[in-house]
PyMOL Python script that loads the backbone (N, CA, C, O; Angstrom):
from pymol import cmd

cmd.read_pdbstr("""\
ATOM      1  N   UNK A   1      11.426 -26.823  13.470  1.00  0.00           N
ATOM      2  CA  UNK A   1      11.272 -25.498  12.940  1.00  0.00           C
ATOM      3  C   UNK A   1      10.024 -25.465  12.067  1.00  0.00           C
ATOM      4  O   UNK A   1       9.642 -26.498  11.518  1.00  0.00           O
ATOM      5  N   UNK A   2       9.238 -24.062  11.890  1.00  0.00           N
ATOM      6  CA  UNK A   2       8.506 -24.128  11.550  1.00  0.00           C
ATOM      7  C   UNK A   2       8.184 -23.474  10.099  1.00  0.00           C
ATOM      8  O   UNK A   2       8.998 -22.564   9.950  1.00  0.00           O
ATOM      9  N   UNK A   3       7.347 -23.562   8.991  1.00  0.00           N
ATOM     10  CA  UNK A   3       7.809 -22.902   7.963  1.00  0.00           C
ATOM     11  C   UNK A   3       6.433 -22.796   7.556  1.00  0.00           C
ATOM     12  O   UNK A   3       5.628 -23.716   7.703  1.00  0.00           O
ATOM     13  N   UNK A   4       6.019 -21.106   6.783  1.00  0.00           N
ATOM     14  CA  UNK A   4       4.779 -21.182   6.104  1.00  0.00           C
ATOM     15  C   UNK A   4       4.503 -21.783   4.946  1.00  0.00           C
ATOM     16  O   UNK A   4       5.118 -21.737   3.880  1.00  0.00           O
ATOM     17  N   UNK A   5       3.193 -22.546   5.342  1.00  0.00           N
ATOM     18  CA  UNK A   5       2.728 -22.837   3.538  1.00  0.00           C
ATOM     19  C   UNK A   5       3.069 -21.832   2.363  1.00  0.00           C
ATOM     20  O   UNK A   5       3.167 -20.613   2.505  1.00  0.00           O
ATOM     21  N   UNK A   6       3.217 -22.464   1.297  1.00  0.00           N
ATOM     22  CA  UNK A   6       3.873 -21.596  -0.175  1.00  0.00           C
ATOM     23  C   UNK A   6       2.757 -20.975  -0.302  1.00  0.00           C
ATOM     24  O   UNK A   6       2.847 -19.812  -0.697  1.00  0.00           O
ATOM     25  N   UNK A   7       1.184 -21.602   0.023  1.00  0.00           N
ATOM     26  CA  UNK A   7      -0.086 -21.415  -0.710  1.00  0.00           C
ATOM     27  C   UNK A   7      -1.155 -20.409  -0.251  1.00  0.00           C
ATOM     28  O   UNK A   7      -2.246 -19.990  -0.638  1.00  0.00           O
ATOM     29  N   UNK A   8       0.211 -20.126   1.374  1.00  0.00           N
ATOM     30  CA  UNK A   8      -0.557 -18.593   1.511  1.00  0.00           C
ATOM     31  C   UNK A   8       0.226 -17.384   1.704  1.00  0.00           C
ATOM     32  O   UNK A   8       1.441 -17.186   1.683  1.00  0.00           O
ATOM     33  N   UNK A   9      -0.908 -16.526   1.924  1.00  0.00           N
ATOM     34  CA  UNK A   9      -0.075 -15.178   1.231  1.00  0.00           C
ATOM     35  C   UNK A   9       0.370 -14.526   2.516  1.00  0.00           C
ATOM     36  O   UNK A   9      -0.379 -14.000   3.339  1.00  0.00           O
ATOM     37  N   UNK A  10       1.606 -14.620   2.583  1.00  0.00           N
ATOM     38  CA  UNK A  10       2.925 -13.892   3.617  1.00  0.00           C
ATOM     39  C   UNK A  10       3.111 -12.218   3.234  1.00  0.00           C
ATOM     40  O   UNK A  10       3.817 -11.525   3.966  1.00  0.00           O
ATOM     41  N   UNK A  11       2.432 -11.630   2.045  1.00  0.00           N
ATOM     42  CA  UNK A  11       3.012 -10.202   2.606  1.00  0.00           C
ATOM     43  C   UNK A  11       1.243  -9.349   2.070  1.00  0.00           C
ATOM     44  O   UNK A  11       0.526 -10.025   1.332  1.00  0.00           O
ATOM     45  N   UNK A  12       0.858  -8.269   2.409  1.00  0.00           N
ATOM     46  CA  UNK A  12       0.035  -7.115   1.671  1.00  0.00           C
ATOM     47  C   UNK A  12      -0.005  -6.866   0.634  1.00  0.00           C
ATOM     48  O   UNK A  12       1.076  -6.600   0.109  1.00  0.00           O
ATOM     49  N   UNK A  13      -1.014  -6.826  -0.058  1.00  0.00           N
ATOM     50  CA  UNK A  13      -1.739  -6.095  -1.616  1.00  0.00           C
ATOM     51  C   UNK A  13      -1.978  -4.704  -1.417  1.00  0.00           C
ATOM     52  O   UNK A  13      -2.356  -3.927  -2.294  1.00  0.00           O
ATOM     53  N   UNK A  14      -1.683  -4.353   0.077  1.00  0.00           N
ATOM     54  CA  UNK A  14      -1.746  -2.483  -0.038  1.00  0.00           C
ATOM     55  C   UNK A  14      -1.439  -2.029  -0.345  1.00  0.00           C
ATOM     56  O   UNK A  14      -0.331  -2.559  -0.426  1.00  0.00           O
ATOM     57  N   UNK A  15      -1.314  -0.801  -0.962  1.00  0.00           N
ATOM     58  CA  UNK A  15      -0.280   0.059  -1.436  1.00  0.00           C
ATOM     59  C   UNK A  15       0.267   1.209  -0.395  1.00  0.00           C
ATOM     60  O   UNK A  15      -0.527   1.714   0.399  1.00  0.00           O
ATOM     61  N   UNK A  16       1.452   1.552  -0.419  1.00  0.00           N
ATOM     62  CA  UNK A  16       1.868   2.166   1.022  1.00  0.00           C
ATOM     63  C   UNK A  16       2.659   3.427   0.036  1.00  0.00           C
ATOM     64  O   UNK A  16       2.922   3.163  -1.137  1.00  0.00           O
ATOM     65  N   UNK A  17       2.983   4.713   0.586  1.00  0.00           N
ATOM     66  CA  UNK A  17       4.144   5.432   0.239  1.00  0.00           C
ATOM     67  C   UNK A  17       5.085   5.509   1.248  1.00  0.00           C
ATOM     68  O   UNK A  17       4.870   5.091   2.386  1.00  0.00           O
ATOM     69  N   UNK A  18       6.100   6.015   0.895  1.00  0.00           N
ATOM     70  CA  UNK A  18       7.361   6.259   1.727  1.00  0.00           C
ATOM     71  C   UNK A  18       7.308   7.748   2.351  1.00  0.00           C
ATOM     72  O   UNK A  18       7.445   8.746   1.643  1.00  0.00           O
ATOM     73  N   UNK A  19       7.115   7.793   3.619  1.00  0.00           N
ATOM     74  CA  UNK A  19       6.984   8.965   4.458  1.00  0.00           C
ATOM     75  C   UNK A  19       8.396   9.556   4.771  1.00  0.00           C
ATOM     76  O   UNK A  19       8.827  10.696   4.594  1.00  0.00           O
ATOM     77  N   UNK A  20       8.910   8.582   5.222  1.00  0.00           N
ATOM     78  CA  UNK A  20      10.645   9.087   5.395  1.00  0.00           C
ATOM     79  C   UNK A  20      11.573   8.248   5.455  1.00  0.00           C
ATOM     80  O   UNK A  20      11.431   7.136   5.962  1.00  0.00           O
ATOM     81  N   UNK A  21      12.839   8.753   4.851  1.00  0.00           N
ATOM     82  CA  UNK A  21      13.979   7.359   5.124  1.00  0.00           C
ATOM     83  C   UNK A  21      14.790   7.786   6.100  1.00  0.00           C
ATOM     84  O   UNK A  21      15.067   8.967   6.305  1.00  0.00           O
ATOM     85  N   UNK A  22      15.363   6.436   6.992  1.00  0.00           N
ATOM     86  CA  UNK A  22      15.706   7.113   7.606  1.00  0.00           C
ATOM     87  C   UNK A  22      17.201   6.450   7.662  1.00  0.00           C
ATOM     88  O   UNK A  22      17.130   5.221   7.627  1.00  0.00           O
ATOM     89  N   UNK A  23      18.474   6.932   7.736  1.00  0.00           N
ATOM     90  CA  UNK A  23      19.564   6.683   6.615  1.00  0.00           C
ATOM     91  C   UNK A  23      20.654   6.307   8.046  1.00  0.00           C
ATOM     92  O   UNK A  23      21.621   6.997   8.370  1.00  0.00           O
ATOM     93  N   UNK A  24      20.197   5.075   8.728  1.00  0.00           N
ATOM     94  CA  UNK A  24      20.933   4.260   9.910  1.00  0.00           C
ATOM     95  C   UNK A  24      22.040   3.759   8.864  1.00  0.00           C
ATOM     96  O   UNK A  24      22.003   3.756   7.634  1.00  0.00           O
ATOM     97  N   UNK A  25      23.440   3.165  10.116  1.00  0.00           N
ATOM     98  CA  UNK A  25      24.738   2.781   9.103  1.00  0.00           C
ATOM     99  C   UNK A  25      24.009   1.210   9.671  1.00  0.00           C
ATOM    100  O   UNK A  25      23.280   1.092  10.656  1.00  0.00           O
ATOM    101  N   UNK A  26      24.319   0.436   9.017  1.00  0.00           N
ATOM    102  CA  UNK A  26      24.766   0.362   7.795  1.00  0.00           C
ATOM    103  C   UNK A  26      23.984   0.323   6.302  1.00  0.00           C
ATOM    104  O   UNK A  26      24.420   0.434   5.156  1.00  0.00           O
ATOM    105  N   UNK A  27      22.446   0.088   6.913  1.00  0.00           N
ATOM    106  CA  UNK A  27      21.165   0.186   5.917  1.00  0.00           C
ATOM    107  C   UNK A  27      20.130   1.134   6.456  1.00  0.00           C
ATOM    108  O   UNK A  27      19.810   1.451   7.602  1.00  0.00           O
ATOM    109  N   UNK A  28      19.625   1.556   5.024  1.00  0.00           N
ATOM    110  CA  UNK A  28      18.273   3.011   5.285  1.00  0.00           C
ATOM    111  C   UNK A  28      17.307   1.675   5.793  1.00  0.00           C
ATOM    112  O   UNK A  28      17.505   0.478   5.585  1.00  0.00           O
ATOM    113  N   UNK A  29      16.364   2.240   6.422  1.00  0.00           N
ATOM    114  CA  UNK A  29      14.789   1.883   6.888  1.00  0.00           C
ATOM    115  C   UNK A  29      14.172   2.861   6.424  1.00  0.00           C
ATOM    116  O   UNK A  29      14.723   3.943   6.218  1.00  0.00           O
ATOM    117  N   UNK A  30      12.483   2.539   6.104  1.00  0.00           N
ATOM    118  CA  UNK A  30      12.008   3.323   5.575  1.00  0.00           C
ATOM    119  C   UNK A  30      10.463   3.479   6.584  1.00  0.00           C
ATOM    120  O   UNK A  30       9.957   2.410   6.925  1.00  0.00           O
ATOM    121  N   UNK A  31      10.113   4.130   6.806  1.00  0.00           N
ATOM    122  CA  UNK A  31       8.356   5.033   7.933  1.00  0.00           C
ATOM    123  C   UNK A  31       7.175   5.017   6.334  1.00  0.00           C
ATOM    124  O   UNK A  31       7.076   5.641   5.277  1.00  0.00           O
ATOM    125  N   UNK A  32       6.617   4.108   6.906  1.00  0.00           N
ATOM    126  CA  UNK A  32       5.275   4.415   5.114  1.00  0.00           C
ATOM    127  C   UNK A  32       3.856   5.099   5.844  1.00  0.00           C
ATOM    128  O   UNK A  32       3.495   5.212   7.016  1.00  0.00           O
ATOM    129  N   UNK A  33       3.300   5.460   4.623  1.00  0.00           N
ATOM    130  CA  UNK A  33       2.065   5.878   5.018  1.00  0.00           C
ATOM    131  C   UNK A  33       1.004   4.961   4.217  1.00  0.00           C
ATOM    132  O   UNK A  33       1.545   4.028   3.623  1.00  0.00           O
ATOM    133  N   UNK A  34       0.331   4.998   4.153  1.00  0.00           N
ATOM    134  CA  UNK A  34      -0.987   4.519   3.785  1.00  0.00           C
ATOM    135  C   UNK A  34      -1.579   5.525   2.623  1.00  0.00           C
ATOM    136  O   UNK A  34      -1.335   6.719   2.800  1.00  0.00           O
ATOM    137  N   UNK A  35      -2.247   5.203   1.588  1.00  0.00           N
ATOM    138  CA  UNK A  35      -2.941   6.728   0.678  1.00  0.00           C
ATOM    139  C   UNK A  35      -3.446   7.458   1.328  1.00  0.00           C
ATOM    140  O   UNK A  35      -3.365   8.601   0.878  1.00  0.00           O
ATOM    141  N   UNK A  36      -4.243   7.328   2.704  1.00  0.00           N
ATOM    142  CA  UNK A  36      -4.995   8.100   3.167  1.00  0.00           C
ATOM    143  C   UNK A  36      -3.868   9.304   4.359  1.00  0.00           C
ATOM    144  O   UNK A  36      -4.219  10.278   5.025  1.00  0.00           O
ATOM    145  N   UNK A  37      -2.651   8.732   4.208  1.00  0.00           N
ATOM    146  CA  UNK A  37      -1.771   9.627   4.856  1.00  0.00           C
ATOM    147  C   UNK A  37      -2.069   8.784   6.698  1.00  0.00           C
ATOM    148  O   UNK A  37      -2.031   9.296   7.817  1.00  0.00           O
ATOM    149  N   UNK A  38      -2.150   8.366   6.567  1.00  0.00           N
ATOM    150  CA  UNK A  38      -1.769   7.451   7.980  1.00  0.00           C
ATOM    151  C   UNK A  38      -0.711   6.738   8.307  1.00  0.00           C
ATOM    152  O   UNK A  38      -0.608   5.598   7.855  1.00  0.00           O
ATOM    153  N   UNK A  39       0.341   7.310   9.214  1.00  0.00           N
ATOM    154  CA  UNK A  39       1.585   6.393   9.268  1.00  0.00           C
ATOM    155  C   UNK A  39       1.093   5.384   9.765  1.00  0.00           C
ATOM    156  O   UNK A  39       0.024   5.359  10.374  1.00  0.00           O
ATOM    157  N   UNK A  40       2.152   4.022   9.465  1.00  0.00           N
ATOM    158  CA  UNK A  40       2.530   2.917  10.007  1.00  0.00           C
ATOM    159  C   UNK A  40       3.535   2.920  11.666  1.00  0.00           C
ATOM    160  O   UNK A  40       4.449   3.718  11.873  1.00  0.00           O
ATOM    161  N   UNK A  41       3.316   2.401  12.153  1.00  0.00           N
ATOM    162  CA  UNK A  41       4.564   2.401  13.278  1.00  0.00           C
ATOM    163  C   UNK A  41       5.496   1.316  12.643  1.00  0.00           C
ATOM    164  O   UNK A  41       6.653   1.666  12.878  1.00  0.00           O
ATOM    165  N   UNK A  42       5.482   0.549  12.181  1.00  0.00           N
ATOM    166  CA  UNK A  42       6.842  -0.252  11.843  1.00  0.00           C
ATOM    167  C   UNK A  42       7.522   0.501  10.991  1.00  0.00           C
ATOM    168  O   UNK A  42       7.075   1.536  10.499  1.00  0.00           O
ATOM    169  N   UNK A  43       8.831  -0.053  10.729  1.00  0.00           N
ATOM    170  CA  UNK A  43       9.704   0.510   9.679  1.00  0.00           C
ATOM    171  C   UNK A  43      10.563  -0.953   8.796  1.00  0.00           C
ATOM    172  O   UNK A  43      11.123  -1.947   9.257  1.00  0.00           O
ATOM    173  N   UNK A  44      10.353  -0.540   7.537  1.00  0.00           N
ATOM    174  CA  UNK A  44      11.187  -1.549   6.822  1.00  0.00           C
ATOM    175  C   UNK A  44      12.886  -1.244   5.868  1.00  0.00           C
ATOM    176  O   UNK A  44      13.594  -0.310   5.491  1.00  0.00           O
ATOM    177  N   UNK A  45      12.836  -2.785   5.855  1.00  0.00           N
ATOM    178  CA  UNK A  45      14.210  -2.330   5.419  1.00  0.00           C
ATOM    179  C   UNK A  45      14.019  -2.588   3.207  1.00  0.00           C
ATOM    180  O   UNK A  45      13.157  -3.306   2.698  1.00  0.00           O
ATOM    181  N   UNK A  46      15.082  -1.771   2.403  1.00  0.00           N
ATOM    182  CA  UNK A  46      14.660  -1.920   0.991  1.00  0.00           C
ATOM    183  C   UNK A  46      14.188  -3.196   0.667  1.00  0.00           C
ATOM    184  O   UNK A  46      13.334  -3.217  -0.220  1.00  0.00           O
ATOM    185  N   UNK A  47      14.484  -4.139   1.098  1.00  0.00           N
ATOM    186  CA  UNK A  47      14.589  -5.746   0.731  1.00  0.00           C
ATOM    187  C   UNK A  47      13.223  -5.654   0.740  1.00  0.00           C
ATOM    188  O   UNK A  47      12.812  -5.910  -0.392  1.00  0.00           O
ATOM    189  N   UNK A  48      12.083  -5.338   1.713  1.00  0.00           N
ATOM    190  CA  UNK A  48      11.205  -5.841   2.144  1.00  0.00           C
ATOM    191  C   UNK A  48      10.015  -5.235   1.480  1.00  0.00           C
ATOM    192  O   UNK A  48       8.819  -5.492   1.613  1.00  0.00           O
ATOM    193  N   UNK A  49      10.655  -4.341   0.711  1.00  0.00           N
ATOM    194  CA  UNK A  49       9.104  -3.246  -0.052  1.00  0.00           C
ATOM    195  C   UNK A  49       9.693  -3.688  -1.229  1.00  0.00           C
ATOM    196  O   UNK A  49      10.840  -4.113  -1.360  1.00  0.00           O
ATOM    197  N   UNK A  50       8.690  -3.539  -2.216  1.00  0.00           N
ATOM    198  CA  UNK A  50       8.524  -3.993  -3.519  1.00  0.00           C
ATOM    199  C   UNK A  50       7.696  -2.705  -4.257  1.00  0.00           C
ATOM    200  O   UNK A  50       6.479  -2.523  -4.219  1.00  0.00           O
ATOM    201  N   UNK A  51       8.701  -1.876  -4.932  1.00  0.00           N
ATOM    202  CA  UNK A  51       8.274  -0.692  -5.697  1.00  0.00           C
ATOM    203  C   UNK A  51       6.895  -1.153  -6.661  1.00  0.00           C
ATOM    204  O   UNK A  51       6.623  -2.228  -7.195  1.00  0.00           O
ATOM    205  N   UNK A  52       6.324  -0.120  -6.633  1.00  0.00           N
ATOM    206  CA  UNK A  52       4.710   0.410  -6.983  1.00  0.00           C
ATOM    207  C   UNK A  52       4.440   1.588  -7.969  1.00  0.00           C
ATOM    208  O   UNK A  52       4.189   2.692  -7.486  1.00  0.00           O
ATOM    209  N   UNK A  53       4.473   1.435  -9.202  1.00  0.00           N
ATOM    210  CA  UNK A  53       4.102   2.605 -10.296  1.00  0.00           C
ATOM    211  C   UNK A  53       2.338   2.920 -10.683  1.00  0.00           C
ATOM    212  O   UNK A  53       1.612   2.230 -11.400  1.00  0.00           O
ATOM    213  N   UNK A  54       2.001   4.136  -9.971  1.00  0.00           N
ATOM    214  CA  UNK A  54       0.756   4.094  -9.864  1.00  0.00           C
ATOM    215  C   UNK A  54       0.197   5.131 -10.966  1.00  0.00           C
ATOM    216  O   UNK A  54       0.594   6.296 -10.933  1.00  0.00           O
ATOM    217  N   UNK A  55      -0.586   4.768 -11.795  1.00  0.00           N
ATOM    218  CA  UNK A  55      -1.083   5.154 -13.162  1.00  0.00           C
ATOM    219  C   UNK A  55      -2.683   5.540 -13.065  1.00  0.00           C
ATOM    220  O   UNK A  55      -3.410   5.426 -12.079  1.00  0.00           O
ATOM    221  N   UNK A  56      -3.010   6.020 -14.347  1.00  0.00           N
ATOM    222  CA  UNK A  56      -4.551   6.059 -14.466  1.00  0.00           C
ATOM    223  C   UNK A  56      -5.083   4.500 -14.748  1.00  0.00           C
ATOM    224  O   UNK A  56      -6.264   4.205 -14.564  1.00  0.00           O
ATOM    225  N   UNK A  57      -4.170   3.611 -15.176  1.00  0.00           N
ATOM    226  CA  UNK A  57      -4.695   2.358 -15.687  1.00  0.00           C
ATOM    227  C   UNK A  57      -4.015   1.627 -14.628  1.00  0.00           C
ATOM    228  O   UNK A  57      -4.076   0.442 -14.958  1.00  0.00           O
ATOM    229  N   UNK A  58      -3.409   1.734 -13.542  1.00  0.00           N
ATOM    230  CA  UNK A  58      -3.291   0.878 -12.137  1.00  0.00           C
ATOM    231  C   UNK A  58      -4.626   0.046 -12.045  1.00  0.00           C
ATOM    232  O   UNK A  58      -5.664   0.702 -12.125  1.00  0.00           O
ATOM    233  N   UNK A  59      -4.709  -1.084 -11.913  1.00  0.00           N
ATOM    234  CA  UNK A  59      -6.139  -2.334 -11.581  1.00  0.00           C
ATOM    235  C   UNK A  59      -5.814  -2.072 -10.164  1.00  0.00           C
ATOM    236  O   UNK A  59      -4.654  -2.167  -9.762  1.00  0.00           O
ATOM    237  N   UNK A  60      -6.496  -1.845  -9.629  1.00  0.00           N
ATOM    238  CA  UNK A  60      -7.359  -2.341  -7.901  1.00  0.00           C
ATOM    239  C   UNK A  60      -7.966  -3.339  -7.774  1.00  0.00           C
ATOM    240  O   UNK A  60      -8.734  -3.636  -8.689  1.00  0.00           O
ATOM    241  N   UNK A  61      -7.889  -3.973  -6.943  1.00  0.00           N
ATOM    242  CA  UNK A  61      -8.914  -5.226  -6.540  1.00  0.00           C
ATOM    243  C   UNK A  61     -10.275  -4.696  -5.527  1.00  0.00           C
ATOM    244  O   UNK A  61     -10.266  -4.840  -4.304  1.00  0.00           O
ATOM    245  N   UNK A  62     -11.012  -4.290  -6.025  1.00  0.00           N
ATOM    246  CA  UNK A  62     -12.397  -3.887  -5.347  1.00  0.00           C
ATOM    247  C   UNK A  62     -13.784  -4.560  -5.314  1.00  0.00           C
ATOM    248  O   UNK A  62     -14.326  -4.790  -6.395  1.00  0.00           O
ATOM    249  N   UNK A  63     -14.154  -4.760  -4.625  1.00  0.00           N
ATOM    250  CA  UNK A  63     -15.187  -5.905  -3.832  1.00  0.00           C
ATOM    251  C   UNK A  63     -16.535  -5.132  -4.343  1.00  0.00           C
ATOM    252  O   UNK A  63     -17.386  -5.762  -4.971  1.00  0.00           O
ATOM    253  N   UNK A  64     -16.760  -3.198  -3.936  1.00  0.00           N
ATOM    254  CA  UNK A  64     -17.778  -3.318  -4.388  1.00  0.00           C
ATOM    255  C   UNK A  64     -18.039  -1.886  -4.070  1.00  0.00           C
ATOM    256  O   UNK A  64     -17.642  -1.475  -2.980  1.00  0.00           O
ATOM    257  N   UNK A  65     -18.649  -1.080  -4.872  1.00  0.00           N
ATOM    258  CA  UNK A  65     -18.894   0.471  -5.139  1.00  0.00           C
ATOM    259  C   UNK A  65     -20.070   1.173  -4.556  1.00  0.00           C
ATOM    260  O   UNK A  65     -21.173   1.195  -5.102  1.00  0.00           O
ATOM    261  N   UNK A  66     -19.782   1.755  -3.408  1.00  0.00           N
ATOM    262  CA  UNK A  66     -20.737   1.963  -2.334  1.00  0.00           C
ATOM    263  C   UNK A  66     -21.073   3.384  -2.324  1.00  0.00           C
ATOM    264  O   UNK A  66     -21.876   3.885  -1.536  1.00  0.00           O
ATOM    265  N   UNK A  67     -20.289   4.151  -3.424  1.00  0.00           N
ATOM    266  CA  UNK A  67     -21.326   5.261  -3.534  1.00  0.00           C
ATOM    267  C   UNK A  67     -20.415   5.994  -4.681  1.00  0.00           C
ATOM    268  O   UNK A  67     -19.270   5.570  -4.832  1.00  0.00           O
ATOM    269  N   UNK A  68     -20.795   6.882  -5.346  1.00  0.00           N
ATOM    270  CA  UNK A  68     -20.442   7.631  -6.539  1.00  0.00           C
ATOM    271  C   UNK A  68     -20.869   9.701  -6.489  1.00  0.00           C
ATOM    272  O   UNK A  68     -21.751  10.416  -6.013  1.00  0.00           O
ATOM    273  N   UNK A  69     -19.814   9.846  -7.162  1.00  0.00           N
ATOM    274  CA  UNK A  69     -20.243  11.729  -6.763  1.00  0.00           C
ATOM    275  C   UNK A  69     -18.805  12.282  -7.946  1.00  0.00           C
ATOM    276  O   UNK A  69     -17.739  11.778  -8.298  1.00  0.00           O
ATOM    277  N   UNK A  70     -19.638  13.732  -8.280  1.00  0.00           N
ATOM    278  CA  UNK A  70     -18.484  14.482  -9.263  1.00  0.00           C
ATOM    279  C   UNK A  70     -18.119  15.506  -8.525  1.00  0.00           C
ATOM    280  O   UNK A  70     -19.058  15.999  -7.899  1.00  0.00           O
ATOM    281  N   UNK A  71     -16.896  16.102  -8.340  1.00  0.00           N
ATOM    282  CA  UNK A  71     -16.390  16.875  -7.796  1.00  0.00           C
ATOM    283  C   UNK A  71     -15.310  17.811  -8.755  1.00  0.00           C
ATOM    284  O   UNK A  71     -14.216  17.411  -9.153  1.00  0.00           O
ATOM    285  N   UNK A  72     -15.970  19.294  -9.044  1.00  0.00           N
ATOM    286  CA  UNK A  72     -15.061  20.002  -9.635  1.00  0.00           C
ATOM    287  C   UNK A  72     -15.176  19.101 -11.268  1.00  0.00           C
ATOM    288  O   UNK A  72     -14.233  19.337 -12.023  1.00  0.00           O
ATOM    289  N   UNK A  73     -16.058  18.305 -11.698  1.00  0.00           N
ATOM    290  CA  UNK A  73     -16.185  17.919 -13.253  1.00  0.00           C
ATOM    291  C   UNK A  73     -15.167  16.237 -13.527  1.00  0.00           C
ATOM    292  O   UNK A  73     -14.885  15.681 -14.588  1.00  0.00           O
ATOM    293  N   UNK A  74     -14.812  15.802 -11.969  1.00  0.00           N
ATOM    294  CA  UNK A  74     -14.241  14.460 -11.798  1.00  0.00           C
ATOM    295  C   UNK A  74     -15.005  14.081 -10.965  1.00  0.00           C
ATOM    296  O   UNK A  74     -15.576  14.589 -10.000  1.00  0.00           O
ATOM    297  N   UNK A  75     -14.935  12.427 -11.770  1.00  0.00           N
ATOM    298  CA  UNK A  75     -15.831  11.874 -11.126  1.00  0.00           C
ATOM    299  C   UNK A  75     -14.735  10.787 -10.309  1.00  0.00           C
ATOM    300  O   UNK A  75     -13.751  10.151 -10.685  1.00  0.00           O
ATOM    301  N   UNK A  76     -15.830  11.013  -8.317  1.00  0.00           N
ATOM    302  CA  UNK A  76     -14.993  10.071  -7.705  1.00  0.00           C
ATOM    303  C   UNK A  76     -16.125   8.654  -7.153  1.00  0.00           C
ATOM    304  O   UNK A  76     -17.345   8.611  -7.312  1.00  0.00           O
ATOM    305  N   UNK A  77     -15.267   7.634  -6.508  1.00  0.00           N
ATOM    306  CA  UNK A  77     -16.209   6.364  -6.068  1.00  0.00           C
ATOM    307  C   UNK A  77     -15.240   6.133  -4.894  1.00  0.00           C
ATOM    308  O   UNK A  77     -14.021   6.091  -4.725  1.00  0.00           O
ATOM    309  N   UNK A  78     -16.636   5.971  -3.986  1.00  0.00           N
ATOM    310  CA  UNK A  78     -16.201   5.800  -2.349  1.00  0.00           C
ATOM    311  C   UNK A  78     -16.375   3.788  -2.880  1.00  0.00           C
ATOM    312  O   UNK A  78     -17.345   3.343  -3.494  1.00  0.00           O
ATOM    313  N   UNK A  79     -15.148   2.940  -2.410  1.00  0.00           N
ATOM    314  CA  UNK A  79     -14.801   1.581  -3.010  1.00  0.00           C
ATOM    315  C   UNK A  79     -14.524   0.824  -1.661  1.00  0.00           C
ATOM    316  O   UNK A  79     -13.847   1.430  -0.830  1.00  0.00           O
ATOM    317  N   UNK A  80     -15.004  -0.518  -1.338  1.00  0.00           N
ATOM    318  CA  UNK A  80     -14.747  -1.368  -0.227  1.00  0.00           C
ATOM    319  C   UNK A  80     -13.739  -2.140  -0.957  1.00  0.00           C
ATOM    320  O   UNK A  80     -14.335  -2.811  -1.800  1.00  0.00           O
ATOM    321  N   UNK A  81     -12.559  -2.331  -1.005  1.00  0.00           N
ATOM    322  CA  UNK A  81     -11.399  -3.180  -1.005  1.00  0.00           C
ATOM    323  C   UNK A  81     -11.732  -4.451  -0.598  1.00  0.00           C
ATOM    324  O   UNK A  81     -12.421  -4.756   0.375  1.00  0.00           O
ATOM    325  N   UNK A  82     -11.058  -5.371  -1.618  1.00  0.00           N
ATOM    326  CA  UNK A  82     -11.281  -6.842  -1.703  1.00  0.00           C
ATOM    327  C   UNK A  82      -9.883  -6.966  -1.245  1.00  0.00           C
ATOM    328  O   UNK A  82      -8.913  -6.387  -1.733  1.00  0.00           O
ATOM    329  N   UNK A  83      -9.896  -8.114   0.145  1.00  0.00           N
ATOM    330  CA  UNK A  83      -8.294  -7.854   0.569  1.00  0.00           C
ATOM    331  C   UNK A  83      -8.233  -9.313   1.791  1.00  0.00           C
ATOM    332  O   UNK A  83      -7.195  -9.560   2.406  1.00  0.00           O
TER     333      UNK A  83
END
""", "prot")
cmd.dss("prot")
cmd.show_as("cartoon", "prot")
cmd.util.cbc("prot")
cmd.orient("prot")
């Protein structure tokens, strides 16, 4: 049998939302999206997602800032993800 190294990384640093649950007996599964609103085709079960509280002071891991612009008196940054 085969088993992964401890020393690498087995799940995503993405952040996903919950698009829909969908409430099978005997456990819900859950349909995610992506921030950009792109579903996933898989579906997971609660065990397998790990809740996410997203703030103004949330840290991102970002590689590197590829362009900058104000919109409406906020300022946004188009960001390449370190991943």
């Amino acid at each position: 049998m085969r088993f992964a190294k401890a020393a690498e990384q087995n799940f995503s640093t993405e952040i996903f939302r919950v698009a829909k649950v969908i409430k099978n007996r005997p456990r819900a599964v859950y349909q995610l999206m992506d921030l950009n609103g792109t579903p996933l085709d898989d579906q997971f079960y609660r065990e397998e997602l790990t809740p996410e509280r997203i703030t103004n002071r949330t840290a991102y891991n970002i590689d590197k800032i590829l362009d900058k612009r104000v919109r409406r008196g906020i300022r946004e940054y188009h960001v390449r993800w370190r991943g």
